[in-house]
C-alpha positions in Angstrom: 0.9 -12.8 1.9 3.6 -13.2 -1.1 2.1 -16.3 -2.7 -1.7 -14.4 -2.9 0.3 -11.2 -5.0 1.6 -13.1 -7.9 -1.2 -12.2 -10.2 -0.9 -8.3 -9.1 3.0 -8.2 -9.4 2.6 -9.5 -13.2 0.1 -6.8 -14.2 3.2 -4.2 -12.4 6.0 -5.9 -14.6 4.3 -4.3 -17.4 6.3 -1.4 -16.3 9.0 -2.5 -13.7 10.4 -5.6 -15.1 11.6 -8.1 -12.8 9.5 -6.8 -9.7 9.0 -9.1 -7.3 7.5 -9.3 -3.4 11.2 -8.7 -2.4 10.0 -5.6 -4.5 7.7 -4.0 -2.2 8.8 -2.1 1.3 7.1 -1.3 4.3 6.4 2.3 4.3 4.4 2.5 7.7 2.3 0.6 10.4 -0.5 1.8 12.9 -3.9 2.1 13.8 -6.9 2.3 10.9 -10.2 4.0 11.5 -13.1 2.9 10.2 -15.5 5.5 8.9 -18.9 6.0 8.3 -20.6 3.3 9.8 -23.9 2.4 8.8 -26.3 0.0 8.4 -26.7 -1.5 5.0 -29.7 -3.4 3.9 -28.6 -7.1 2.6 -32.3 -8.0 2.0 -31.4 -5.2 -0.7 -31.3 -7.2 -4.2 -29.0 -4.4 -5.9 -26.6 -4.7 -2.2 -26.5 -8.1 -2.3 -25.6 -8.5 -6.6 -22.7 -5.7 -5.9 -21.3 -7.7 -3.2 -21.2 -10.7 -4.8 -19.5 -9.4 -8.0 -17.1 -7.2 -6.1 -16.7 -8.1 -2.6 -14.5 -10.6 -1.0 -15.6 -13.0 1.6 -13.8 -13.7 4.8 -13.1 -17.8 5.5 -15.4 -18.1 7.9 -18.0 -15.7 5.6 -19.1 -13.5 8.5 -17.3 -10.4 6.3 -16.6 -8.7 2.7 -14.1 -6.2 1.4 -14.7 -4.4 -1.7 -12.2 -2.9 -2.8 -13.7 0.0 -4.9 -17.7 0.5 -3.7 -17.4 3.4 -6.4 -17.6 0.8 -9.2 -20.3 0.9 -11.3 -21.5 -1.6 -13.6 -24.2 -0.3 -16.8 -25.4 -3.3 -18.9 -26.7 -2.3 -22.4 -27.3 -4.6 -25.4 -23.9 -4.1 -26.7 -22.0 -5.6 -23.5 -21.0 -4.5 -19.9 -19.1 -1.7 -18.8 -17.3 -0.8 -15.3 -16.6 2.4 -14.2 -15.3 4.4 -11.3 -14.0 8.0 -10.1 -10.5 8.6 -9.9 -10.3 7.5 -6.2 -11.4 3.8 -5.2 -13.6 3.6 -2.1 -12.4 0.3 -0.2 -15.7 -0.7 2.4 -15.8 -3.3 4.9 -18.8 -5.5 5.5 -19.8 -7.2 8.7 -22.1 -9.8 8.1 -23.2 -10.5 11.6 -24.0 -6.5 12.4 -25.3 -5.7 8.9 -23.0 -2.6 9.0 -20.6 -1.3 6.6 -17.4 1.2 7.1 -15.3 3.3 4.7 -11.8 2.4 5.0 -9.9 5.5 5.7 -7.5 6.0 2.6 -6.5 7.4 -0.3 -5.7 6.2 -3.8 -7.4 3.4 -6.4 -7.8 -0.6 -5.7 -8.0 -3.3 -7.8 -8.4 -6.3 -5.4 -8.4 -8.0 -2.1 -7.3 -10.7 -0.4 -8.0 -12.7 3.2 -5.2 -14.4 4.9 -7.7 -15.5 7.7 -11.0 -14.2 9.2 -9.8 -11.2 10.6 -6.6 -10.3 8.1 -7.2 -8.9 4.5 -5.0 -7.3 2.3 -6.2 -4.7 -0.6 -3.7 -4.3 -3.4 -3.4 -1.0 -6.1 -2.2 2.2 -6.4 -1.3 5.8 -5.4 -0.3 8.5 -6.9 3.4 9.8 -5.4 4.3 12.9 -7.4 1.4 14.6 -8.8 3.2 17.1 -11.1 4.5 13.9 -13.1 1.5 11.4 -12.5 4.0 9.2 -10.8 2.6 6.0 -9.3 3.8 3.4 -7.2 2.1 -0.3 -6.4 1.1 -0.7 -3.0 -0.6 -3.1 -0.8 -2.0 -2.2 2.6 -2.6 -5.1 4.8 -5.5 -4.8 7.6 -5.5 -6.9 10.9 -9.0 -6.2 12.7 -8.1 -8.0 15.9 -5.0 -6.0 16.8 -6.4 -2.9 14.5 -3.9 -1.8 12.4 -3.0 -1.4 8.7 0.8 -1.4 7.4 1.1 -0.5 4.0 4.1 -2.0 1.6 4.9 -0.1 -1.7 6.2 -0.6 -4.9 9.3 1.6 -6.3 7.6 4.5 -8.1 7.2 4.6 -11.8 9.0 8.2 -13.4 5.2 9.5 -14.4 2.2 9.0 -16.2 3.6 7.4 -19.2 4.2 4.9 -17.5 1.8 4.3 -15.4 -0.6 3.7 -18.5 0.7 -0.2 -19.4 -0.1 -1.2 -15.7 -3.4 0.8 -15.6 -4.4 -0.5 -19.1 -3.3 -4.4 -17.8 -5.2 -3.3 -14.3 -8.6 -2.5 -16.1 -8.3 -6.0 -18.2 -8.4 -7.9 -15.1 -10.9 -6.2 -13.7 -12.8 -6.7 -16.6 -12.2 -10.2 -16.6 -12.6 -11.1 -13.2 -16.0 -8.9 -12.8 -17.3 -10.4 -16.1 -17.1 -13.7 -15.1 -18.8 -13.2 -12.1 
């Protein structure tokens, strides 16, 4: 997994220098749920352009994980802008069953990974403290064929002060990356 969070880890040195993957520490492992399971229409034009601008695909293409499905993307003449609520909504696609699940947790994601067809990885944030704002990185890795989820975090910023170079480096790439697609 540490060679796929280089990228990530760079936009969290904006406000922990010298963080690395020896960084990031297991915080707890077990079983996931998946929730709210439903079909979803991929004949669907507007389905299909949202996966393919936000969505991941497996290896072997028989799944996506979007990271945020509470993205939304408004094109005027001026340009494009993405938006979202204050808490991401990470889904999983199954290709094959034409289903999509909610993954059961809390906090805001910027991106996702596969390390093979049936391990992914989403990467972002959560908020630890909320009197301060107080964030710390964190990365929760999924394994579908043993179904479980550990999650790794980051050391926590002191509030949200300085939270705001990593979240203003976060939207950047996001804006980048969704942009180019």
């Amino acid at each position: 997994m540490a060679p796929r969070l280089g990228e990530w880890l760079a936009l969290w040195r904006r406000a922990l220098p010298g963080v690395g993957v020896d960084s990031l520490r297991r915080v707890a492992s077990g079983p996931f749920t998946l929730n709210d399971i439903h079909h979803i229409d991929l004949d669907d034009r507007e389905e299909r352009a949202c996966l393919r601008v936000f969505g991941v695909d497996s290896p072997d293409s028989t799944r996506v994980v979007n990271p945020d499905a509470n993205l939304v993307v408004t094109r005027s003449d001026t340009g494009v802008s993405i938006a979202s609520g204050p808490e991401s909504k990470p889904v999983l696609v199954d290709l094959k069953t034409r289903s999509i699940a909610t993954l059961a947790t809390e906090g805001r994601y910027d991106g996702a990974f596969w390390l093979d067809p049936l391990r992914f990885a989403l990467t972002g944030s959560l908020v630890v403290n909320d009197s301060t704002g107080a964030r710390c990185g964190r990365v929760l890795l999924y394994d579908l064929n043993a179904g479980t989820m550990t999650e790794y975090r980051l050391p926590p910023l002191a509030d949200a002060v300085a939270w705001r170079p990593v979240a203003t480096a976060v939207d950047s790439a996001l804006t980048v990356r969704y942009r180019a697609r």
